[in-house]
C-alpha positions as CSV (number, residue, x, y, z in Angstrom):
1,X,47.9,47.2,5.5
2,X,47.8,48.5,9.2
3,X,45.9,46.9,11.8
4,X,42.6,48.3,13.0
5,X,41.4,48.3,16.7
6,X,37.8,47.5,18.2
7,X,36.9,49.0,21.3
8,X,35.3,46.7,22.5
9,X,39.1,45.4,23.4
10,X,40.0,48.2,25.3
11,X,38.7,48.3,29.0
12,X,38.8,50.3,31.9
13,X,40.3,49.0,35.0
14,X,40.2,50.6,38.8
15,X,42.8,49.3,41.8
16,X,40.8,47.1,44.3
17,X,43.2,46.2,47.4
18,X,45.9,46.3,45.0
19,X,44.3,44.7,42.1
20,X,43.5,46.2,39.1
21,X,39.8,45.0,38.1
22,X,37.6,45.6,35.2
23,X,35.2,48.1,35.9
24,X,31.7,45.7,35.1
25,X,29.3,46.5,32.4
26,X,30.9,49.5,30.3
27,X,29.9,50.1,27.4
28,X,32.6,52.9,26.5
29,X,35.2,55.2,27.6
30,X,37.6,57.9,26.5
31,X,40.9,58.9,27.6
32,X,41.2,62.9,27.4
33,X,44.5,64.4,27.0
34,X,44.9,68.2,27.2
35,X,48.2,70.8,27.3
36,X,47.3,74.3,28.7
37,X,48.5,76.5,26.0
38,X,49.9,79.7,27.1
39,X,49.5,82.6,24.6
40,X,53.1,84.6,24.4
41,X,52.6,87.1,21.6
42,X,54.8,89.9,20.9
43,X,54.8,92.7,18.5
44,X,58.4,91.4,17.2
45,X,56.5,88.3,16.4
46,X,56.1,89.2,12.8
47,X,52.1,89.7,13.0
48,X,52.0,85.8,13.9
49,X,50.4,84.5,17.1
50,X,52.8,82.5,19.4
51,X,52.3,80.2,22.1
52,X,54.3,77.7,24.9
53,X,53.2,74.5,26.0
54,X,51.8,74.5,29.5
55,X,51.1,72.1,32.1
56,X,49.3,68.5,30.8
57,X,46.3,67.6,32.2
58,X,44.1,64.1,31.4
59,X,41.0,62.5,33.1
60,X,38.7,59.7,32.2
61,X,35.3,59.3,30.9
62,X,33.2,55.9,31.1
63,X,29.5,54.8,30.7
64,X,27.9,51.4,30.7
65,X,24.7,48.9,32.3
66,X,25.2,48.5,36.2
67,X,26.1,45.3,37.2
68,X,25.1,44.4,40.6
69,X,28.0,43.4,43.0
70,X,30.4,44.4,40.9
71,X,34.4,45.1,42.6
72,X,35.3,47.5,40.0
73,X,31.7,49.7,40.9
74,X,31.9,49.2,44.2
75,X,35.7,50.1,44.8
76,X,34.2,53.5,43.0
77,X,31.3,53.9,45.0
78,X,33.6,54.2,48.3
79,X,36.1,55.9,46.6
80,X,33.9,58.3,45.6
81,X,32.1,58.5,48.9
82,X,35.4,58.5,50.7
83,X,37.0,61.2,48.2
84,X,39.9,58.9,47.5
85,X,42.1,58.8,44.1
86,X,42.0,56.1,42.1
87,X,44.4,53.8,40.3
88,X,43.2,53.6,36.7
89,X,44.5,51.7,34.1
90,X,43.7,51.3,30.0
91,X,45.8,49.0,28.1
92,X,45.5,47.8,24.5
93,X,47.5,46.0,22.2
94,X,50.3,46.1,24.7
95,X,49.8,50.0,25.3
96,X,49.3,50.3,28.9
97,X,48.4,54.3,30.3
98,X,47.6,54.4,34.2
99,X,47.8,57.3,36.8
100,X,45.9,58.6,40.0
101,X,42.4,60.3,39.6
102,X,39.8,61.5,41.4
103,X,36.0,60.9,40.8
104,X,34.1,64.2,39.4
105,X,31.3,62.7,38.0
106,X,29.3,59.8,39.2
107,X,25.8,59.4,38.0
108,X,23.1,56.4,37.8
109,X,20.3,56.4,35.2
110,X,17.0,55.0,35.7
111,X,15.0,55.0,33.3
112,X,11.4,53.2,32.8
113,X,11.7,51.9,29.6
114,X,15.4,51.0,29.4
115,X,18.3,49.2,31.7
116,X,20.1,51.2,34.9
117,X,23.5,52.8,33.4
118,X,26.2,54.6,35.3
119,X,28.3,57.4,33.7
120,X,31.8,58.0,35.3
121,X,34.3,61.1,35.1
122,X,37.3,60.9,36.8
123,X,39.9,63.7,36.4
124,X,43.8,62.8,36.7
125,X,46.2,64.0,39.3
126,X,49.8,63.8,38.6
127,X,51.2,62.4,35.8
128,X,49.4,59.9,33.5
129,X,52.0,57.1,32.6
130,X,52.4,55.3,29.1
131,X,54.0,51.4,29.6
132,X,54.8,52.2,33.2
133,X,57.9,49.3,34.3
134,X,56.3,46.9,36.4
């Protein structure tokens, strides 16, 4: 029987002075993957569509409750004020994928009626690495 995996195991880490932190309070994320696929279609092609591989792309989506004086949010606050990538790491059960990103997407939620979330969207630059060597 194979092994199942709760998220709740996997977390989202950002580089703070050289230290990779957890990012406080999240509730989720997602890793995105994509390959630009490039149509190449001819009419010898038998009537079937063909395509190439492109250039990969990834970025990173979290969300969770804002912690206050947190290293991970604050290390993306200035980042994100500063325009500075980021060194982002997700590892689980000894899968470890980090890279370089930059910070698209940074919003706070305040609601009345509930507690203050953040939502974060960081897209890669450069290569994203699986089980980099230390």
């Amino acid at each position: 029987m194979s092994k199942k995996l709760a998220g709740v195991n996997v977390l989202l880490k950002a580089a703070v002075a050289g230290d990779k932190v957890v990012i406080g309070g999240q509730s989720g994320a997602t890793l995105n993957r994509s390959t630009n696929i490039i149509e190449v279609t001819s009419k010898d092609g038998g009537n079937w569509a063909e395509s190439l591989a492109g250039v990969k792309s990834w970025s990173v989506e979290c969300e969770g409750f804002l912690v206050l004086n947190d290293a991970g949010l604050e290390a993306l606050e200035t980042a994100w004020e500063d325009g500075e990538e980021v060194e982002v790491e997700l590892e689980y059960n000894g899968t470890v994928y980090t890279g370089q990103a930059l910070i698209s997407d940074f919003p706070n939620e305040f609601p009345q009626d509930d507690a203050v979330t953040f939502s974060l969207s960081m897209t890669g630059t450069g290569a994203l690495l699986k089980n980099p060597s230390v």
